[in-house]
C-alpha positions as CSV (number, residue, x, y, z in Angstrom):
1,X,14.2,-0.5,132.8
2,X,16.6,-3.2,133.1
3,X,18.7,-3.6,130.5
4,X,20.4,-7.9,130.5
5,X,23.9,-8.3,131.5
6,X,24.2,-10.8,128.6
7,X,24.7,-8.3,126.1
8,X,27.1,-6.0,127.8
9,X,28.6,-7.0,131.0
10,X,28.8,-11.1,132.3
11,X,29.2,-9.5,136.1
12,X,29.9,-5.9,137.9
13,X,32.0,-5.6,140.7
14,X,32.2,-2.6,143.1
15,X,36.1,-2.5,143.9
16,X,35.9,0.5,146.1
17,X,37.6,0.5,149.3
18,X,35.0,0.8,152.1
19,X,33.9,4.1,153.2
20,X,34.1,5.6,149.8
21,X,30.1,4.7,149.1
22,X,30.4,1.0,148.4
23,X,27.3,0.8,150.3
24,X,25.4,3.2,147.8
25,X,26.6,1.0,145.0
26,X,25.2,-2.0,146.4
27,X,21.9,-0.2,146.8
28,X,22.3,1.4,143.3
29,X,23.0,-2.3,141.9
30,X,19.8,-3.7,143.7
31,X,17.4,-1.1,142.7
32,X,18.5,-1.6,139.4
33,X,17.2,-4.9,139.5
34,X,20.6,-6.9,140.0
35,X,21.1,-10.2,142.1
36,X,23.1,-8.7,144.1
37,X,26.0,-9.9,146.8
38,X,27.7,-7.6,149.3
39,X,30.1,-7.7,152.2
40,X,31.2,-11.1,153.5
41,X,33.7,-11.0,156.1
42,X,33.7,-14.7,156.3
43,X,35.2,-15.1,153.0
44,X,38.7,-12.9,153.9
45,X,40.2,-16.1,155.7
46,X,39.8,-17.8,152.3
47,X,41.3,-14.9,150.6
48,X,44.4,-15.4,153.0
49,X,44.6,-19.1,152.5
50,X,44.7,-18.6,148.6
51,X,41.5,-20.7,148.5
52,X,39.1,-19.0,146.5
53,X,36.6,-22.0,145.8
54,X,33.6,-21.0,148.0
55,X,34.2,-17.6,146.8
56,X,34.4,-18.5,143.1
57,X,30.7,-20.4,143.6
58,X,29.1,-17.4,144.7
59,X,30.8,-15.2,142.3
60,X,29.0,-17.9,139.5
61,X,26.0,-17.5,141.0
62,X,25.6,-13.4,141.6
63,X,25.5,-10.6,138.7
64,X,27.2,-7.6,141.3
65,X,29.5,-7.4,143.9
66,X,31.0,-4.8,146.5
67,X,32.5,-4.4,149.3
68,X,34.7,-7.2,151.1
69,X,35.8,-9.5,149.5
70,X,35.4,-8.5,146.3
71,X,37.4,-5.2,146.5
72,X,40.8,-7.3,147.1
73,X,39.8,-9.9,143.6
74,X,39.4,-7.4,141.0
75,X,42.1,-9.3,138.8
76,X,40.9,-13.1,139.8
77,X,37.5,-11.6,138.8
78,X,38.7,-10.1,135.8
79,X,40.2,-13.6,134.7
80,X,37.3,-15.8,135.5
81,X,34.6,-13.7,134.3
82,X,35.9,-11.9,130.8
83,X,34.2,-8.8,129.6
84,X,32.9,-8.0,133.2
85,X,32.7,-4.3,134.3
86,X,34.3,-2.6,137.2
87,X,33.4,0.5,139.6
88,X,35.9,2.2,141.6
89,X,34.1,4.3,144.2
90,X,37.0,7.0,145.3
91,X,36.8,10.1,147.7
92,X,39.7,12.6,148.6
93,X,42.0,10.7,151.3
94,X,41.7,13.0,153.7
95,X,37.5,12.6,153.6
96,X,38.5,8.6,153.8
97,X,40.4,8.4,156.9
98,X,38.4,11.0,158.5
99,X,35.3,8.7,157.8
100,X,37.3,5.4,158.7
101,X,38.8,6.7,162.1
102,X,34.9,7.7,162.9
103,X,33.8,4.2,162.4
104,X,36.6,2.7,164.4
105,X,35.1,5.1,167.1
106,X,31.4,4.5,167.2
107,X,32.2,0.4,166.9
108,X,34.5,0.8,170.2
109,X,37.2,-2.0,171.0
110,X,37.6,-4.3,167.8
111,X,38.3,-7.9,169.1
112,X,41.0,-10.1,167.9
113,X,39.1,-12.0,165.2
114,X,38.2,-8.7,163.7
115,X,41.8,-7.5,164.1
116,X,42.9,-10.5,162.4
117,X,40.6,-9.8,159.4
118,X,41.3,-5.7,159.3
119,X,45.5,-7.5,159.3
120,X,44.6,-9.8,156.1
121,X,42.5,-6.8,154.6
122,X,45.2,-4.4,154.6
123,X,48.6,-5.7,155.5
124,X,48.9,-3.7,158.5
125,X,49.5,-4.2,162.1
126,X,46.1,-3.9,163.3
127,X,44.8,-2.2,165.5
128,X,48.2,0.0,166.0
129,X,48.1,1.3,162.7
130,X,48.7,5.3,161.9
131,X,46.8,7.2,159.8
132,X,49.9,7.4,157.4
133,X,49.6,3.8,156.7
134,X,46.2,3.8,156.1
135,X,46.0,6.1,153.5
136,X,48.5,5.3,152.0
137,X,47.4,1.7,151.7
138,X,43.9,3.1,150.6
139,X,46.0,5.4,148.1
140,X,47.7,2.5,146.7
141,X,44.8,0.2,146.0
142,X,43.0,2.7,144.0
143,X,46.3,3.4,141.7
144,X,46.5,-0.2,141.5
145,X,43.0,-0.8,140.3
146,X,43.7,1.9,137.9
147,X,46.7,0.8,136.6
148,X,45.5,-3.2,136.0
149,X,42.5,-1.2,133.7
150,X,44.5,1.1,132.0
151,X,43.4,1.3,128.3
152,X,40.2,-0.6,128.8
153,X,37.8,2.4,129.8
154,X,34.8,0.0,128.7
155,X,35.5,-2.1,131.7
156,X,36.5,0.4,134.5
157,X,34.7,3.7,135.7
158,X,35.9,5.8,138.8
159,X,33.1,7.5,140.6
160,X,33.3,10.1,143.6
161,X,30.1,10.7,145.2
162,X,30.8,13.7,147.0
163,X,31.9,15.2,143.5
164,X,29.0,15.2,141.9
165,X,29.1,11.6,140.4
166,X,25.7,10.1,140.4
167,X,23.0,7.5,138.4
168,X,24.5,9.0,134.8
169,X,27.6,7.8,135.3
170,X,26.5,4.6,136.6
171,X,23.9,3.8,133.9
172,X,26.0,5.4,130.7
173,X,28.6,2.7,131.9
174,X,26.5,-0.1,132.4
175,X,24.5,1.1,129.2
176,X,21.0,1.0,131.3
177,X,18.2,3.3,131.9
178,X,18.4,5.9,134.6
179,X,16.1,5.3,137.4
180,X,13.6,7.7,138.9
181,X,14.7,6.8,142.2
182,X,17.0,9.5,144.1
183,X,21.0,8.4,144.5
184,X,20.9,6.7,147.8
185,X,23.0,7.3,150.7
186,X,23.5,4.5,152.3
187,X,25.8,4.0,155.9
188,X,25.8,7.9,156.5
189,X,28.7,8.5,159.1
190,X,27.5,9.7,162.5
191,X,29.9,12.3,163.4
192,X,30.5,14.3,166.7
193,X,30.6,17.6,165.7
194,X,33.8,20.1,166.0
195,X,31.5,22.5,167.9
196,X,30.8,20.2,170.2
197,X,34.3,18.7,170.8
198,X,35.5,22.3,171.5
199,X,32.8,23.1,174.0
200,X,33.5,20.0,176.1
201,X,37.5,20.7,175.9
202,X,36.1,24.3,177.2
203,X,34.6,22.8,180.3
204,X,36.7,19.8,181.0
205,X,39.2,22.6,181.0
206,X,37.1,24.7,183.5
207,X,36.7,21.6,185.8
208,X,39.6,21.2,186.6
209,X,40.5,24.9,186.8
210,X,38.0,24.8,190.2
């Protein structure tokens, strides 16, 4: 049962870095009844212009966020929209880049708009960026995030997924019921097994042996 934002949160935003389960929270968020808004990569050339008026319209008109844009405005938000409530969604860095370098994989050759957007996004020099940079920008957002909140646990909660973190934590901090419904897993990596990346540097191997 839904419980109204009006009496404890005007808005909940998901301020995750993608690939940490931001899509899970959106799905969490909707089938707990929310009006819910998600990515919106159109909306990162108006982060980089300073010109948050579109975004600020649908922020008015939404109850949660997550994902892009949204990850990068946890402080406009914060300001415009007193007493919301924030979710970092966190995993160990070395799960994050291993996730992040496999989506850069399966969606091949990223074009220049994209680059463009991944360059406002993070600050870096896409696409020749090293893993040390992206984790380390990853690392820093989430000690940001952290830091902005500290001493206002009623507004902030950190979540990992992969440790266990599920609907209690999610509900006790948004003081709701917990659903019957399982945690989703939404956007499941596809990964090419070590196994199989062993075997095939086996027989390229014997290939060219002959």
């Amino acid at each position: 049962m839904k419980v109204g934002l009006k009496n404890h949160a005007k808005k909940v935003f998901g301020v995750g870095w993608a690939k940490t389960g931001t899509s899970t929270l959106g799905k969490c968020f909707k089938i707990l009844g929310f009006d819910h808004q998600s990515q919106n990569l159109d909306l990162i050339q108006d982060v980089a212009a300073n010109d948050l008026t579109k975004i600020m319209k649908i922020a008015e008109t939404k109850e949660t966020f997550e994902d892009w844009p949204w990850i990068l405005l946890y402080k406009e938000m914060d300001k415009a929209f007193p007493n919301s409530k924030f979710i970092l969604t966190k995993r160990a860095s070395g799960k994050w880049i291993r996730s992040y370098r496999n989506m850069l994989t399966h969606q091949g050759e990223a074009t220049d708009d994209l680059n463009r957007i991944r360059q406002n996004i993070y600050g870096l020099p896409f696409p020749d960026v090293s893993d040390h940079q992206l984790i380390e920008r990853y690392e820093r957002h989430n000690e940001d995030v952290e830091r902005y909140f500290i001493g206002r646990p009623k507004q902030l909660l950190a979540v990992d997924w992969e440790k266990g973190d599920s609907w209690r934590e999610i509900c006790q901090f948004l003081k709701m019921d917990i659903p019957l419904n399982a945690l989703p897993h939404e956007n499941k990596g596809r990964y090419v097994s070590s196994m199989i990346h062993r075997l095939t540097d086996m027989l390229t191997k014997r290939f060219k042996m002959r």
